[in-house]
C-alpha positions, 0 to 999 in steps of 0.5 A, spaced: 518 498 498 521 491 500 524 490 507 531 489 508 531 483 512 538 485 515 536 493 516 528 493 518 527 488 522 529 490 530 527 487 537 522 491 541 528 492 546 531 496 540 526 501 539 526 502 547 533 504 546 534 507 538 528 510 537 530 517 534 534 513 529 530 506 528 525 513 526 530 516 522 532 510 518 524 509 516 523 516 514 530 515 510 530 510 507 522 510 505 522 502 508 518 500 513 521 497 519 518 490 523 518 490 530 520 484 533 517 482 541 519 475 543 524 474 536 517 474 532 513 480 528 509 484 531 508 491 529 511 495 522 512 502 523 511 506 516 512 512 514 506 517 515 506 520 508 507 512 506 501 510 510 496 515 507 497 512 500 497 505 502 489 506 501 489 509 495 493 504 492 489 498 495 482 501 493 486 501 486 487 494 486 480 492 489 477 497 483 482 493 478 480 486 481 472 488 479 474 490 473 477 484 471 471 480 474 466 483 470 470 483 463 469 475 466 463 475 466 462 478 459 459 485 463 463 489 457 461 494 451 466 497 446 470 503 448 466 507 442 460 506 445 463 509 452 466 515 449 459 516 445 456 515 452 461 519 456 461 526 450 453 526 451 453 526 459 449 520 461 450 517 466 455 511 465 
């Protein structure tokens, strides 16, 4: 989810003040929130559910990003071919 740049994005100063509500905020709305020191970015707090599924969603777009350089690298073969191979137990 995007981040609101008028909603998630507190000073430090902030989180030493509110910081049971700046939680609240990123468990309730599912966003993260930037932490800013000296006005610049310096720490993002995320949702912990959210987190865990981050790395999922990375490793399926480094899976995608192989499968797309092999398909240009002609490393293909036809899906029928596949599932004949897959329906008999070899190892694919």
């Amino acid at each position: 989810m995007p981040v609101s740049i008028t909603e998630d994005i507190k000073s430090v100063s902030d989180l030493k003040k509110k910081t049971r509500e700046i939680f609240e905020q990123v468990h309730r709305t599912g966003r993260p929130v930037v932490i800013t020191v000296n006005g610049k970015p310096d720490v993002v707090l995320l949702d912990a559910a959210l987190f865990e599924k981050k790395p999922k969603a990375l490793n399926l777009g480094a899976l995608l990003a192989e499968a797309e350089a092999d398909v240009r690298a002609g490393r293909t073969r036809a899906a029928q071919d596949f599932l004949k191979e897959l329906k008999r137990g070899s190892k694919i």
